[in-house]
Structure formats: C-alpha cells, structure tokens
PDB file of N, CA, C and O in Angstrom:
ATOM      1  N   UNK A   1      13.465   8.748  -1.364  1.00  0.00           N
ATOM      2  CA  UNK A   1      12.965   7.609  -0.627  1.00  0.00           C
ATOM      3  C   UNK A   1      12.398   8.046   0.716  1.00  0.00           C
ATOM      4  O   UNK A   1      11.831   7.327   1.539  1.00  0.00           O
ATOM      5  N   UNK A   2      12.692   9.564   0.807  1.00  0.00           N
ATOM      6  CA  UNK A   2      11.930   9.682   2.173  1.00  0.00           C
ATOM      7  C   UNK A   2      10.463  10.049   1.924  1.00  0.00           C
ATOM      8  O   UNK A   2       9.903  10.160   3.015  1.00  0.00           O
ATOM      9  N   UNK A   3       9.915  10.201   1.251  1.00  0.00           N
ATOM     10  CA  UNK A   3       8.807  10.325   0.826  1.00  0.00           C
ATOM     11  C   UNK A   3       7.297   9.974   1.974  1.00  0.00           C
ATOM     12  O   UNK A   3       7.103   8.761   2.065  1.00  0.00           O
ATOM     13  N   UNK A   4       6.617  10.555   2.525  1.00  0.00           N
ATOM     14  CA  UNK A   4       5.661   9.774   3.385  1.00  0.00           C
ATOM     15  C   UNK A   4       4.622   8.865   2.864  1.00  0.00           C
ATOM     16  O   UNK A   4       4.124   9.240   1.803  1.00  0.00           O
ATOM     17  N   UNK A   5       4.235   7.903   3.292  1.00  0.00           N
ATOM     18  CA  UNK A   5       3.665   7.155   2.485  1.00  0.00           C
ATOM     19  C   UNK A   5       1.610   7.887   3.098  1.00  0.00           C
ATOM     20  O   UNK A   5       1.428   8.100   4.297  1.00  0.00           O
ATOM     21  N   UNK A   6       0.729   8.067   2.332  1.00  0.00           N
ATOM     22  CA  UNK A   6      -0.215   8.729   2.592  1.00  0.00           C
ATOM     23  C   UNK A   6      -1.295   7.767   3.618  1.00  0.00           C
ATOM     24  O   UNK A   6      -1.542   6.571   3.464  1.00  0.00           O
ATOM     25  N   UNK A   7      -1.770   8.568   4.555  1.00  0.00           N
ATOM     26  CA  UNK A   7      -2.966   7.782   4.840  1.00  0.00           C
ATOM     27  C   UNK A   7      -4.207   7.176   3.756  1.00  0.00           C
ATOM     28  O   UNK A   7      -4.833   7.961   3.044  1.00  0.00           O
ATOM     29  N   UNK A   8      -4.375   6.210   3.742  1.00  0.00           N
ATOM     30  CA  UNK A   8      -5.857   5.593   2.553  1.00  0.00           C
ATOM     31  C   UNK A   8      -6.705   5.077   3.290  1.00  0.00           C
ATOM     32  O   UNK A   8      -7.215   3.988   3.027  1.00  0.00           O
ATOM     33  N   UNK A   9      -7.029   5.867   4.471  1.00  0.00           N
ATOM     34  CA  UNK A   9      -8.691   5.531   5.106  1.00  0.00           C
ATOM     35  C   UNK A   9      -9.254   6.617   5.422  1.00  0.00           C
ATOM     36  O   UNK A   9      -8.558   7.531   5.865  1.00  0.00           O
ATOM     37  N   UNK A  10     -10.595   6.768   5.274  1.00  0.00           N
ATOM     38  CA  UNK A  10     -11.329   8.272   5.563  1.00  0.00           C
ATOM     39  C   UNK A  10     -11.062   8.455   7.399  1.00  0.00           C
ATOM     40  O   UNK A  10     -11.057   7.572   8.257  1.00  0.00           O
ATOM     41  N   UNK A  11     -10.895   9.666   7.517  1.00  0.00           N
ATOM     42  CA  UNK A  11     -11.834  10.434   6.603  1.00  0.00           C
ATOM     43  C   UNK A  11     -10.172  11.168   5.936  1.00  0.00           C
ATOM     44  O   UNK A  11     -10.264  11.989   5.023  1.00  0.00           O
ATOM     45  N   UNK A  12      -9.014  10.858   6.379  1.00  0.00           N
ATOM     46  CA  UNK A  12      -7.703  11.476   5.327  1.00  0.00           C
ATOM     47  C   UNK A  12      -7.791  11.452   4.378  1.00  0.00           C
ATOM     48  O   UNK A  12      -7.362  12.402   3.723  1.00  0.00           O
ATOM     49  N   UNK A  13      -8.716   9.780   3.421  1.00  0.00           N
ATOM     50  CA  UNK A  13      -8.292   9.969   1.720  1.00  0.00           C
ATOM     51  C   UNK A  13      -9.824   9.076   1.736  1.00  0.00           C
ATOM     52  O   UNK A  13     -10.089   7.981   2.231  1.00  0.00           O
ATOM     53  N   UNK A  14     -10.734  10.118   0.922  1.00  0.00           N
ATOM     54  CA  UNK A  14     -12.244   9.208   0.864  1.00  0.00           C
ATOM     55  C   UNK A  14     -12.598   8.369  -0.279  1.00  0.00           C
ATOM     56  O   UNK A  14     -13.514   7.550  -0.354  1.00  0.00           O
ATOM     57  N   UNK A  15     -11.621   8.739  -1.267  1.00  0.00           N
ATOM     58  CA  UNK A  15     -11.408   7.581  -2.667  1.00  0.00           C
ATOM     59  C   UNK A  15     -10.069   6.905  -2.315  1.00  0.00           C
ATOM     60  O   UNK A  15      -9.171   7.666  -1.955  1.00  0.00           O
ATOM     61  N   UNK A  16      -9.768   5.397  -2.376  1.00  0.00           N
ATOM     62  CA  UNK A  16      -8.346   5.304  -2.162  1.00  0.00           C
ATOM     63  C   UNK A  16      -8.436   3.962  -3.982  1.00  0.00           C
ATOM     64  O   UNK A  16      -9.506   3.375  -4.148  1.00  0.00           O
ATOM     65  N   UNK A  17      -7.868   3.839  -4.500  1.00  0.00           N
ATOM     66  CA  UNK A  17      -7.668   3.349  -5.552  1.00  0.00           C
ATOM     67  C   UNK A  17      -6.648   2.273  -5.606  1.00  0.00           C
ATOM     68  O   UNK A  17      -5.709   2.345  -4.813  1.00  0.00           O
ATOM     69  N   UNK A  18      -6.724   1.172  -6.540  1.00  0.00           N
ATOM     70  CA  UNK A  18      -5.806  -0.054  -6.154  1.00  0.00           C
ATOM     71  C   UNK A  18      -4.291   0.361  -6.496  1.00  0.00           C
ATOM     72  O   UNK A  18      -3.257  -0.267  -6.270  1.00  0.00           O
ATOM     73  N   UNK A  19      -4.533   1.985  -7.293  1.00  0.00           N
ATOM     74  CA  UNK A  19      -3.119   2.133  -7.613  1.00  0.00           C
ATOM     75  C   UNK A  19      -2.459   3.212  -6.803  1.00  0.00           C
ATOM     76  O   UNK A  19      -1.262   3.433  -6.991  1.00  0.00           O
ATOM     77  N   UNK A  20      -3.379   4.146  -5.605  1.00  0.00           N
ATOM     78  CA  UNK A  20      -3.046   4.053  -4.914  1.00  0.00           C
ATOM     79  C   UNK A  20      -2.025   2.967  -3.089  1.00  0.00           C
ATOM     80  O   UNK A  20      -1.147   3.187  -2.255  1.00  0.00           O
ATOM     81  N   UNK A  21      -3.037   1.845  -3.497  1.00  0.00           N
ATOM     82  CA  UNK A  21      -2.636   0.854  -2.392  1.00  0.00           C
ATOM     83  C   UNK A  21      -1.303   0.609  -2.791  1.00  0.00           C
ATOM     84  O   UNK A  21      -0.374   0.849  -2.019  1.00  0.00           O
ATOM     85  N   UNK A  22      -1.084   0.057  -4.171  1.00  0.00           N
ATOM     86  CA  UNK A  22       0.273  -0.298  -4.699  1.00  0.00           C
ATOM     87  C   UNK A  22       1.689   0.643  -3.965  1.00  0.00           C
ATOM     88  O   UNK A  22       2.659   0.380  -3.255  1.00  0.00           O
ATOM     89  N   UNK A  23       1.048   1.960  -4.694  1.00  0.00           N
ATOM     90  CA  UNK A  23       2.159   3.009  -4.190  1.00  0.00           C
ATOM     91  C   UNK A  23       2.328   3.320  -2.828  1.00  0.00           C
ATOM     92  O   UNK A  23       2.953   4.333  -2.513  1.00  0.00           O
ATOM     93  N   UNK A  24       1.842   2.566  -1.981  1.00  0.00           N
ATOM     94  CA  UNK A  24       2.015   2.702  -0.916  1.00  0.00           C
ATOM     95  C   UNK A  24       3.127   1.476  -0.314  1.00  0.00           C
ATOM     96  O   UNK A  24       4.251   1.576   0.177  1.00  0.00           O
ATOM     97  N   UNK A  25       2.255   0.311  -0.599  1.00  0.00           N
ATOM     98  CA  UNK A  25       3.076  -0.590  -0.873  1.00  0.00           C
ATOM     99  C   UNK A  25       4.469  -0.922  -1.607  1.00  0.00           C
ATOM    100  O   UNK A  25       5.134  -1.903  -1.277  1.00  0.00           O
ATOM    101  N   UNK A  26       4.748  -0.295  -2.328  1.00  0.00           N
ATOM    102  CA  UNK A  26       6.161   0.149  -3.155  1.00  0.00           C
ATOM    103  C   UNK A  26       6.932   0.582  -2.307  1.00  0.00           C
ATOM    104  O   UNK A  26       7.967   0.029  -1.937  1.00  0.00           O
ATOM    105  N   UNK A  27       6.413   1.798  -1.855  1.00  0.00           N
ATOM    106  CA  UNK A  27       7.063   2.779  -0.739  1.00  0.00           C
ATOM    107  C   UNK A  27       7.165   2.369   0.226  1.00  0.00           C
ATOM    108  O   UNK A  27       7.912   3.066   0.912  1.00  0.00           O
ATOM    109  N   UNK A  28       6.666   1.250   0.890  1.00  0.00           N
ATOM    110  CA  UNK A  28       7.196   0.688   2.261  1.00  0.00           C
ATOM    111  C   UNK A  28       8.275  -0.561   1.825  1.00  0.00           C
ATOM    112  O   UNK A  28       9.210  -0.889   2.556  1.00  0.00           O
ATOM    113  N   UNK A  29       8.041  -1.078   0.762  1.00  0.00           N
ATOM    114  CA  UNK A  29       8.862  -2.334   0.557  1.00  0.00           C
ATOM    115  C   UNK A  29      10.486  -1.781  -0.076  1.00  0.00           C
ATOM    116  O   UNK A  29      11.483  -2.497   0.019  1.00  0.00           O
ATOM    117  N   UNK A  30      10.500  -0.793  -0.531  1.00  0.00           N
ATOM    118  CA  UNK A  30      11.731   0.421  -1.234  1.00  0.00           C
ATOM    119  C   UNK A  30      12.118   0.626   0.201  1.00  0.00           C
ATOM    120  O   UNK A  30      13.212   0.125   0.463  1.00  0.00           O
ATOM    121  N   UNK A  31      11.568   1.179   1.122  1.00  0.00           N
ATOM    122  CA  UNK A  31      11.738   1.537   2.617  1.00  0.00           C
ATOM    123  C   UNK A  31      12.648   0.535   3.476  1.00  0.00           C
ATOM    124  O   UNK A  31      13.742   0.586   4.038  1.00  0.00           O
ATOM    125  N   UNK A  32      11.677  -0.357   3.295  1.00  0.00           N
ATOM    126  CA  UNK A  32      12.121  -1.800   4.388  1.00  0.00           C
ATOM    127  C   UNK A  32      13.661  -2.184   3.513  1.00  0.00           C
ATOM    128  O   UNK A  32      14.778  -2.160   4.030  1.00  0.00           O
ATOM    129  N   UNK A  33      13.444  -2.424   2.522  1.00  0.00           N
ATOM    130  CA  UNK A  33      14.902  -2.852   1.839  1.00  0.00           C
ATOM    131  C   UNK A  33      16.136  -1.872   1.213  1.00  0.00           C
ATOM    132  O   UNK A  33      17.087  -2.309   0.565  1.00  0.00           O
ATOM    133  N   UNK A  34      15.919  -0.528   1.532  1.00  0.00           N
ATOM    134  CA  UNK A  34      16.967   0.238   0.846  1.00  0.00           C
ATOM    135  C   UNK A  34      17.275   0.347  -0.350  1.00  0.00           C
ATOM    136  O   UNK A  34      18.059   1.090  -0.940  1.00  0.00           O
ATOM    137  N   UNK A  35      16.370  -0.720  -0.777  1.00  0.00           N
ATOM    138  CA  UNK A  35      16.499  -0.452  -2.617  1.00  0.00           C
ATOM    139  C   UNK A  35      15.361   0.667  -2.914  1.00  0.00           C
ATOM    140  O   UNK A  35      14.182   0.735  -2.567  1.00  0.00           O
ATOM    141  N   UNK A  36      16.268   1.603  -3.775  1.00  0.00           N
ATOM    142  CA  UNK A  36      14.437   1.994  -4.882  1.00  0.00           C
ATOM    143  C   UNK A  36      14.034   0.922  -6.092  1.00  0.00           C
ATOM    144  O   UNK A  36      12.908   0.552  -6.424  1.00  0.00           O
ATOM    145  N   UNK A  37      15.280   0.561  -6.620  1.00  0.00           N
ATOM    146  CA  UNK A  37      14.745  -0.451  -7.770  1.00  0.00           C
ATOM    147  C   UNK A  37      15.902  -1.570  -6.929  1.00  0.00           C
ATOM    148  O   UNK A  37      16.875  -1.124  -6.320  1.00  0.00           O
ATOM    149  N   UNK A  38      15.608  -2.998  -7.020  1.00  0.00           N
ATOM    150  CA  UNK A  38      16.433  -4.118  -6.724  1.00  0.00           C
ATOM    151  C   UNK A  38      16.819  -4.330  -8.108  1.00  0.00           C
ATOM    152  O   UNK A  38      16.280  -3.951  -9.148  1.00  0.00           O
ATOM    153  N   UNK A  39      18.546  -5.460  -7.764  1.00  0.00           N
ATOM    154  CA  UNK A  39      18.932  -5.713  -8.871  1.00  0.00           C
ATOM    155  C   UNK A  39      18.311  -6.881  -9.289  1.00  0.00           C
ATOM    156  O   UNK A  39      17.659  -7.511  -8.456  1.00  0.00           O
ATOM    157  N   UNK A  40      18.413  -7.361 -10.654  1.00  0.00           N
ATOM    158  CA  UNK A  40      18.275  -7.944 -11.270  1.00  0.00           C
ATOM    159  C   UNK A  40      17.877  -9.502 -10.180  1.00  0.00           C
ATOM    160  O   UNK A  40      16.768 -10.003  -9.991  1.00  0.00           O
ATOM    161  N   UNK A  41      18.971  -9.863  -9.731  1.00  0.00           N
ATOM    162  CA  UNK A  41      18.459 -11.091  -9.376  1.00  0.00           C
ATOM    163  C   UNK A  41      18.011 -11.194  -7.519  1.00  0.00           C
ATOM    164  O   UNK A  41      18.017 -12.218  -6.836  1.00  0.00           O
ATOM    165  N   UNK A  42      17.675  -9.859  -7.097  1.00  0.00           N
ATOM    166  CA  UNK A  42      16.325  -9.760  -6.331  1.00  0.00           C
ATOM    167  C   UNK A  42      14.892  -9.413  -6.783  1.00  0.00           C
ATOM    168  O   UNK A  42      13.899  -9.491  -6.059  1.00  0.00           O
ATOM    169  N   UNK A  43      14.914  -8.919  -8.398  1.00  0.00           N
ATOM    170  CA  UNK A  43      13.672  -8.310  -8.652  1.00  0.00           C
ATOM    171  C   UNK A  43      12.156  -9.286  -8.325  1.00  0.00           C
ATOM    172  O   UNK A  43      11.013  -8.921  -8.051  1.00  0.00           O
ATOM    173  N   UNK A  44      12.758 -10.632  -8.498  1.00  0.00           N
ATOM    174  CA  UNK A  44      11.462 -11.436  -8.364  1.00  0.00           C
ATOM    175  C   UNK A  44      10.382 -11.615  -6.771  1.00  0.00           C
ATOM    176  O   UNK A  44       9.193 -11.814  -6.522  1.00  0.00           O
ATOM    177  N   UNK A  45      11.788 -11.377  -5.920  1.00  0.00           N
ATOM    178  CA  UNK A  45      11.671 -11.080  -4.119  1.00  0.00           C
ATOM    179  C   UNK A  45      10.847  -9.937  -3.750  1.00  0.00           C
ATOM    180  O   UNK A  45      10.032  -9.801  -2.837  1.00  0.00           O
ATOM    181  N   UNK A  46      11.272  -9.089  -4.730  1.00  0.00           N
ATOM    182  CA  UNK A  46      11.082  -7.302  -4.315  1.00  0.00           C
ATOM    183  C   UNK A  46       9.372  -7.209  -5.284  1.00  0.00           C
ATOM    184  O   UNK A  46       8.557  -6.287  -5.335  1.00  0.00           O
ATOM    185  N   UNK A  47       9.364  -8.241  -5.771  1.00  0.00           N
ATOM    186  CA  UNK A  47       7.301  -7.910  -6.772  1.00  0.00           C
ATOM    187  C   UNK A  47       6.783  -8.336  -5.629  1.00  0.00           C
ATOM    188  O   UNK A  47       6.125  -7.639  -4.856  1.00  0.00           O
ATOM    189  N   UNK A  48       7.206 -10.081  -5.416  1.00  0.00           N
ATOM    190  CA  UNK A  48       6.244 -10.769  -4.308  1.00  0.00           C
ATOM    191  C   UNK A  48       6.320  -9.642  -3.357  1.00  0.00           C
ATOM    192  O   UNK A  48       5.408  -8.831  -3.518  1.00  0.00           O
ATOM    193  N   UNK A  49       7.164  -9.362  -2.398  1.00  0.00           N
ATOM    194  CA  UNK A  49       6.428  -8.487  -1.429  1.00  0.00           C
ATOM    195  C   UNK A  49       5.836  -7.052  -1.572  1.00  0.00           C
ATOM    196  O   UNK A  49       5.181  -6.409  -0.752  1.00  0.00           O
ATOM    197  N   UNK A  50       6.199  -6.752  -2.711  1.00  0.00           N
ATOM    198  CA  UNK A  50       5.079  -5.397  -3.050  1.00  0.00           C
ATOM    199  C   UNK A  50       3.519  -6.194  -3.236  1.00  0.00           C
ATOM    200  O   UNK A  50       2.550  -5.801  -2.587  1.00  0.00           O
ATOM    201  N   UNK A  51       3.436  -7.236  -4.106  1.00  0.00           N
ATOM    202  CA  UNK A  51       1.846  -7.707  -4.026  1.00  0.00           C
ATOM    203  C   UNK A  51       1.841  -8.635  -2.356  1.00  0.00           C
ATOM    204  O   UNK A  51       0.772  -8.999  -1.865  1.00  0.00           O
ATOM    205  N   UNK A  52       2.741  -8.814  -1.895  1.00  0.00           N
ATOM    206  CA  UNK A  52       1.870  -9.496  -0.652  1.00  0.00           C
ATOM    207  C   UNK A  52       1.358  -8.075   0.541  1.00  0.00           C
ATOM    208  O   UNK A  52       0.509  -8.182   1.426  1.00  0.00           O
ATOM    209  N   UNK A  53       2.159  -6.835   0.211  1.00  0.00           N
ATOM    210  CA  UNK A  53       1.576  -5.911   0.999  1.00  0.00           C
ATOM    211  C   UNK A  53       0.675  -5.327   0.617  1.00  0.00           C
ATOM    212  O   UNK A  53      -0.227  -5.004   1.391  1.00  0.00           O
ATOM    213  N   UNK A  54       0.650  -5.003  -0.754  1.00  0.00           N
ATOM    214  CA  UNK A  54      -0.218  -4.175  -1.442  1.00  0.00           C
ATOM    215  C   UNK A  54      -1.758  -5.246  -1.136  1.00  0.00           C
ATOM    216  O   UNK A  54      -2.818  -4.630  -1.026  1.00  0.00           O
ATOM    217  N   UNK A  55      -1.791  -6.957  -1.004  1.00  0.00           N
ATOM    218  CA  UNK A  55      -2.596  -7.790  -0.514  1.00  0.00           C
ATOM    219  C   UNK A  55      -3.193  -7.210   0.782  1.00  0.00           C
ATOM    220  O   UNK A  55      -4.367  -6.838   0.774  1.00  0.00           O
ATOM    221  N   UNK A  56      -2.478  -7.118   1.843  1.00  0.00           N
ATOM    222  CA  UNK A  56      -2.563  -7.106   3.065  1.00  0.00           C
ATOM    223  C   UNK A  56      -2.916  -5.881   3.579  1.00  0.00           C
ATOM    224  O   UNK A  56      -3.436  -5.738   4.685  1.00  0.00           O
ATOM    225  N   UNK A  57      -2.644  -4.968   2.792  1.00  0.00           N
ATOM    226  CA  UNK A  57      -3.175  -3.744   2.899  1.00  0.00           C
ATOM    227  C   UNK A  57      -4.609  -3.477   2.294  1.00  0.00           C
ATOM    228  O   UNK A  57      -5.373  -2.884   3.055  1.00  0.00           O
ATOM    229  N   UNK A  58      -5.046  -3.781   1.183  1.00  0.00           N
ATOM    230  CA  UNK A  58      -6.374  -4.243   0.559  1.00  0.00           C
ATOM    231  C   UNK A  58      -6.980  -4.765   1.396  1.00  0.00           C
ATOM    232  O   UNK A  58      -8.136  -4.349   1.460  1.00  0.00           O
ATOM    233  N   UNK A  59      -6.640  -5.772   2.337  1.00  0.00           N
ATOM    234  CA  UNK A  59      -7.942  -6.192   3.523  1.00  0.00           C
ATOM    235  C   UNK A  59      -7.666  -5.729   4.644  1.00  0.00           C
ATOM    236  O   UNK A  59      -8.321  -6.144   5.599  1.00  0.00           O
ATOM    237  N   UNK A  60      -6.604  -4.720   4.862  1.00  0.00           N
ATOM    238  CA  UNK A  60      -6.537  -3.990   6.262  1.00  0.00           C
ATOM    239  C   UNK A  60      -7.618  -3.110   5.651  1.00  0.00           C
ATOM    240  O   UNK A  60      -8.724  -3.172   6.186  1.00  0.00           O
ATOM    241  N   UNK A  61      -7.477  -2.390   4.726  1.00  0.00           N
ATOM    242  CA  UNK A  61      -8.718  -1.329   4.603  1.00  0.00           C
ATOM    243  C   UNK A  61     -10.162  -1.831   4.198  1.00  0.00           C
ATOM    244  O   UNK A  61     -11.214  -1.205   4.331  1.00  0.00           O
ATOM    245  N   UNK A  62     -10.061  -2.539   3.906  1.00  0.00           N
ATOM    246  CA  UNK A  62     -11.722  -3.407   3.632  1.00  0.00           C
ATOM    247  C   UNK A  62     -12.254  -3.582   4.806  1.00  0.00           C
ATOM    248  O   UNK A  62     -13.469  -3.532   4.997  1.00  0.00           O
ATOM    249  N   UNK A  63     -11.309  -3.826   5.790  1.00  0.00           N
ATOM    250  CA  UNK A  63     -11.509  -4.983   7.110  1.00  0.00           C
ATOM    251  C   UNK A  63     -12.153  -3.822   8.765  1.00  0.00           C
ATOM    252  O   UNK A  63     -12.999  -3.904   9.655  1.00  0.00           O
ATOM    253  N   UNK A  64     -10.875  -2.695   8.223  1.00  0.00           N
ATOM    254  CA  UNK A  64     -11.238  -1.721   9.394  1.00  0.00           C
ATOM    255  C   UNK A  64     -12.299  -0.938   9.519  1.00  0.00           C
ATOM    256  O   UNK A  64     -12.729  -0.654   8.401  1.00  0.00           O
ATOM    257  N   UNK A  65     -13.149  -0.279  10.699  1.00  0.00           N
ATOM    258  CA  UNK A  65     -14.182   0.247  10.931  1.00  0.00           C
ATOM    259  C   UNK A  65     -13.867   0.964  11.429  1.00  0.00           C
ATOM    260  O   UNK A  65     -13.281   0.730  12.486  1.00  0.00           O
ATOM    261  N   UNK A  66     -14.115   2.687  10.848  1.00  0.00           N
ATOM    262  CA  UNK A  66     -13.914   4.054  11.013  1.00  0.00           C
ATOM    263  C   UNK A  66     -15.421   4.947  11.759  1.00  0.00           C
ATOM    264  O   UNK A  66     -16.489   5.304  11.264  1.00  0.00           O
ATOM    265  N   UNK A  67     -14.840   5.053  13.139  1.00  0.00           N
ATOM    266  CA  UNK A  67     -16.124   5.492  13.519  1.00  0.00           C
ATOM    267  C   UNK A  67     -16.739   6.816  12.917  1.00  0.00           C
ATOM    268  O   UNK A  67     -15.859   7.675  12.858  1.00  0.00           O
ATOM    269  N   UNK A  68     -17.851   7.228  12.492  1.00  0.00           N
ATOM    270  CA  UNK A  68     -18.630   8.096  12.197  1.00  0.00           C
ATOM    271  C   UNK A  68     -18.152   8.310  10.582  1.00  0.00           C
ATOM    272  O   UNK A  68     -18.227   9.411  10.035  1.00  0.00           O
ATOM    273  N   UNK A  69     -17.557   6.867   9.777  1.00  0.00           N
ATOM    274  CA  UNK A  69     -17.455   7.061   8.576  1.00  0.00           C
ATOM    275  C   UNK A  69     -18.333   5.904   7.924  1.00  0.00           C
ATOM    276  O   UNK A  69     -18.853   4.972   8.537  1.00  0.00           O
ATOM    277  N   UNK A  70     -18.394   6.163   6.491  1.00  0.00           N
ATOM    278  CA  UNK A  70     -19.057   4.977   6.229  1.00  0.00           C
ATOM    279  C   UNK A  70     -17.994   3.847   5.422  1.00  0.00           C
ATOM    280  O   UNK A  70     -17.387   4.415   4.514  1.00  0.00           O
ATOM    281  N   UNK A  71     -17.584   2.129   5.583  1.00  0.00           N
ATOM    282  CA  UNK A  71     -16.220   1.714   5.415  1.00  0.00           C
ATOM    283  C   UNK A  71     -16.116   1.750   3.955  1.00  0.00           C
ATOM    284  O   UNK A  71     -17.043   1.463   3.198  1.00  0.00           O
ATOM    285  N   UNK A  72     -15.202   2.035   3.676  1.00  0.00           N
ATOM    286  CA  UNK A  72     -14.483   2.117   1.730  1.00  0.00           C
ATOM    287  C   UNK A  72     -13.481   1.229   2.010  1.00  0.00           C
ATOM    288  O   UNK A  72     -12.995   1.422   3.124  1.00  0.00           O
ATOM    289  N   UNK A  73     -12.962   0.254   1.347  1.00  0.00           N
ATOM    290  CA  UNK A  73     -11.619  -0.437   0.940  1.00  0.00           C
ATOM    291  C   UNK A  73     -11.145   0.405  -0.612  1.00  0.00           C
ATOM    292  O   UNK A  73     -11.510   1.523  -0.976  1.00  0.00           O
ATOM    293  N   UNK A  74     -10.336  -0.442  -1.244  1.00  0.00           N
ATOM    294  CA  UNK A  74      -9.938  -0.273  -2.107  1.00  0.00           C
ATOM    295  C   UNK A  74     -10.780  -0.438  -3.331  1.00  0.00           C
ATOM    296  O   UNK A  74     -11.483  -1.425  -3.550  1.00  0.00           O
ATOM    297  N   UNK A  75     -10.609   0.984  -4.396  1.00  0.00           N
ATOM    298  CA  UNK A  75     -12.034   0.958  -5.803  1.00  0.00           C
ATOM    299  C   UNK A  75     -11.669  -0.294  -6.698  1.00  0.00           C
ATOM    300  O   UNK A  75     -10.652  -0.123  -7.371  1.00  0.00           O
ATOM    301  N   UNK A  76     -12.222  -1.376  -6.823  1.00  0.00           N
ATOM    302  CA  UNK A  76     -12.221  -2.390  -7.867  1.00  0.00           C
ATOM    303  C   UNK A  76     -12.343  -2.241  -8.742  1.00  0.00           C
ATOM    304  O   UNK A  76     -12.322  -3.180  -9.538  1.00  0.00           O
TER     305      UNK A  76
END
C-alpha cells in the first residue's frame, strides 16, 4: 500500500489512459481508508469514491494547462 501513485500529466506521463486514472484513484482511496480491499458491507462506499476520484481526476487533467506542453486529459 505504499506504493507511489504516478504523475499523469506531461511532460512525466505523455499517454495517460482511463485505466491508468482509475489506478491512481484506487491507490489514493486504499490510502485514505486503510483498506486494500473493504469488507463486504463497505464495498459499495469504497466503488463510489474510486469513480468520484477517478471523475475528478479526469477533469483535473483535461482542465490543467502545462506550460510549453501541448494539454492531453485522459485517452477515451
């Protein structure tokens, strides 16, 4: 779980992929809660906030402007 979670904006990572964003998102929400897998009757808690970050992260990188790069979000 200590794992670093990777940069996904150029010029660190110049393809970033939606299944990249996920695993990033996994890895902070595993992070924030001390679970790697939740039990059973948190699992439904522990999806929503992997897709509301893995969301929020999808338009942090769409959204930001990298000087002297050209902007990439996430590959559709």
């Amino acid at each position: 779980m200590c794992r670093s979670i990777k940069t996904l904006r150029p010029p660190f990572t110049d393809v970033v992929s939606e299944e990249d964003v996920r695993a990033a998102a996994l890895q902070y929400v595993r992070k924030i809660s001390g679970f790697r897998a939740p039990a059973a009757h948190n699992a439904e808690a522990f999806e929503r906030a992997v897709a509301a970050v893995t969301e929020a992260t999808a338009d942090l990188l769409g959204s930001i402007q990298v000087r002297g790069a050209a902007t990439r979000g996430p590959a559709a």
